[in-house]
C-alpha positions in Angstrom: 16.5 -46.3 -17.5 14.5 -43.5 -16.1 11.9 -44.0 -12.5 9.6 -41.6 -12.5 8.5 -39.9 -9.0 5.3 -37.5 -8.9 4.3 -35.1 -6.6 0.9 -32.9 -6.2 2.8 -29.9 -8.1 5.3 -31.9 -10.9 6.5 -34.9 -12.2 10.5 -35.5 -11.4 12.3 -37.9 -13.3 15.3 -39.7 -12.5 18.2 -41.0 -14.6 21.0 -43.7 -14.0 23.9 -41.6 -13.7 26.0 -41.9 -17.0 29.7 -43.4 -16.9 32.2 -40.7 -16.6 35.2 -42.8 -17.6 35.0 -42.8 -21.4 34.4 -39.0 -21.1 37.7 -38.2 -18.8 39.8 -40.8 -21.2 38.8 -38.7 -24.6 39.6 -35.3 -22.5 43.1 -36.8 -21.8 43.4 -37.8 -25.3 43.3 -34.4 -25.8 45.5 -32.8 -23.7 43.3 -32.0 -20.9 44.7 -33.2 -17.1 41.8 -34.6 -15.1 41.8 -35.2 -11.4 38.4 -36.1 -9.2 36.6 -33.4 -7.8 33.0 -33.6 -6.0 31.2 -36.8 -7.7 33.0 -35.7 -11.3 36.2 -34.9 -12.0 37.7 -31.5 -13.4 39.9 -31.4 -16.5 42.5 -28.8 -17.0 44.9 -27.7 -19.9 46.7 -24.4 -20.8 44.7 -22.8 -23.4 47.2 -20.0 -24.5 49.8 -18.9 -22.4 48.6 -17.4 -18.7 45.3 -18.8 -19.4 44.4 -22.2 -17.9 40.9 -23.8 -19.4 39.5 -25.4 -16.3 36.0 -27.6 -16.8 34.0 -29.3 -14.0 32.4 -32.1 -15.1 29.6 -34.1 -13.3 27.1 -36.9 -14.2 23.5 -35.5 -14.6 20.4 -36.9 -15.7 21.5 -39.7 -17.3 24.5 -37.7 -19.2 27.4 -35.1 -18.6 27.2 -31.5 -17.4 29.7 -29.8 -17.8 30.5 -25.7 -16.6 33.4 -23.2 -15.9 33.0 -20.6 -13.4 34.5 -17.0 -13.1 34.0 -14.5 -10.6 33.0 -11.8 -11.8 32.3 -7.9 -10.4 28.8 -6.5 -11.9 28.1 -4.5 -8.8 25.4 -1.8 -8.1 26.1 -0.2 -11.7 22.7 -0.1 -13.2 23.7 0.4 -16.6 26.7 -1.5 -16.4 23.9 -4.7 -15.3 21.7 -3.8 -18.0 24.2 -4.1 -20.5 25.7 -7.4 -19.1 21.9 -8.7 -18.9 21.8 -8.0 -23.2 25.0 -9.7 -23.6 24.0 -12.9 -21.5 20.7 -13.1 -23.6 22.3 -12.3 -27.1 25.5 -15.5 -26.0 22.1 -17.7 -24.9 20.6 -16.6 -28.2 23.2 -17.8 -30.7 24.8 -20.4 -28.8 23.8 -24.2 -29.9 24.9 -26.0 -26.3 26.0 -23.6 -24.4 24.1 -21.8 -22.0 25.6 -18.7 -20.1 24.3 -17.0 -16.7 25.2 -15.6 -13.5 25.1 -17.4 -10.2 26.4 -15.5 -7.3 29.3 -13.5 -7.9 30.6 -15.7 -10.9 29.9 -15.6 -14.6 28.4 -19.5 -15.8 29.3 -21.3 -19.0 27.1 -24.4 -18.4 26.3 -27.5 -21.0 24.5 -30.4 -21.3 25.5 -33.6 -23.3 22.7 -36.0 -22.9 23.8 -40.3 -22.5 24.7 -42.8 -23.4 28.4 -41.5 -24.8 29.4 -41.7 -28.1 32.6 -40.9 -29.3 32.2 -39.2 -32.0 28.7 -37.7 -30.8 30.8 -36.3 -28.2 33.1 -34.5 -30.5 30.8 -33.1 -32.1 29.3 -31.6 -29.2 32.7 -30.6 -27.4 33.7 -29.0 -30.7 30.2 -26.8 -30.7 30.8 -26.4 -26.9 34.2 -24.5 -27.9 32.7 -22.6 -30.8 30.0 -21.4 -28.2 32.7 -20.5 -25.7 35.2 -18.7 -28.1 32.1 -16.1 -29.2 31.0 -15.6 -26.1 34.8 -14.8 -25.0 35.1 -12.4 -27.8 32.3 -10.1 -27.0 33.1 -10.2 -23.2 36.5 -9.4 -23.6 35.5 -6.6 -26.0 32.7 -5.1 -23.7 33.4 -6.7 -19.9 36.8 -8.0 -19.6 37.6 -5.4 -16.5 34.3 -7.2 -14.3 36.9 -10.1 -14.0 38.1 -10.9 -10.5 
């Protein structure tokens, strides 16, 4: 159930925090390990060889959010920023749950999958969630891959 809390400038609404557990068990069903980490837990698995898929994953208003970080090197490069600012809005464009930004010195893939869990609604999702990921790899890797840290 949502409460509802108002101030003079906006209204703030706050969820029960949704049950990781069923979440972290279908992760482990597939493949990922998962150990606690800051209110959430983290899952991990190799994705190809030398490249381990790390996600944080945290209750949040009412459902899951889940993110990957990377640090990332844009520096004072004006044109270098420009380009990296059309890539971020053409990934947000196409993308159907992911959303992609910096924070910081690290490159964002950030999602949202809203309660109560459902299996297969959750499939669904993670399998969009990958799609998203996977073309937003291929044009960074194409155009950006040296900004990596």
């Amino acid at each position: 159930m949502a409460e509802h809390c108002s101030s003079d400038e906006y209204e703030v609404v706050h969820f029960e925090p949704m049950d990781l557990h069923p979440v972290r068990s279908l992760l482990q069903e597939w493949g990922y390990e998962t150990e606690e980490h800051e209110g959430g837990f983290v899952a991990k698995r190799e994705a190809h060889p030398a490249v381990m898929e790390v996600i944080n994953v945290r209750p949040l208003n009412g459902g899951v959010h889940l993110f990957m970080k990377t640090r990332i090197a844009v520096g004072q490069n004006d044109t270098l920023l420009a380009e990296f600012m059309l890539y971020l809005n053409s990934v947000n464009r196409i993308a159907t749950v992911l959303r992609v930004y910096v924070e910081g010195d690290a490159l964002v893939h950030d999602a949202w999958y809203p309660g109560p869990f459902d299996s297969e609604a959750f499939g669904r999702f993670f399998v969009c969630l990958g799609q998203d990921i996977t073309n937003a790899e291929e044009v960074f890797s194409q155009d950006f891959d040296d900004l990596v840290l």
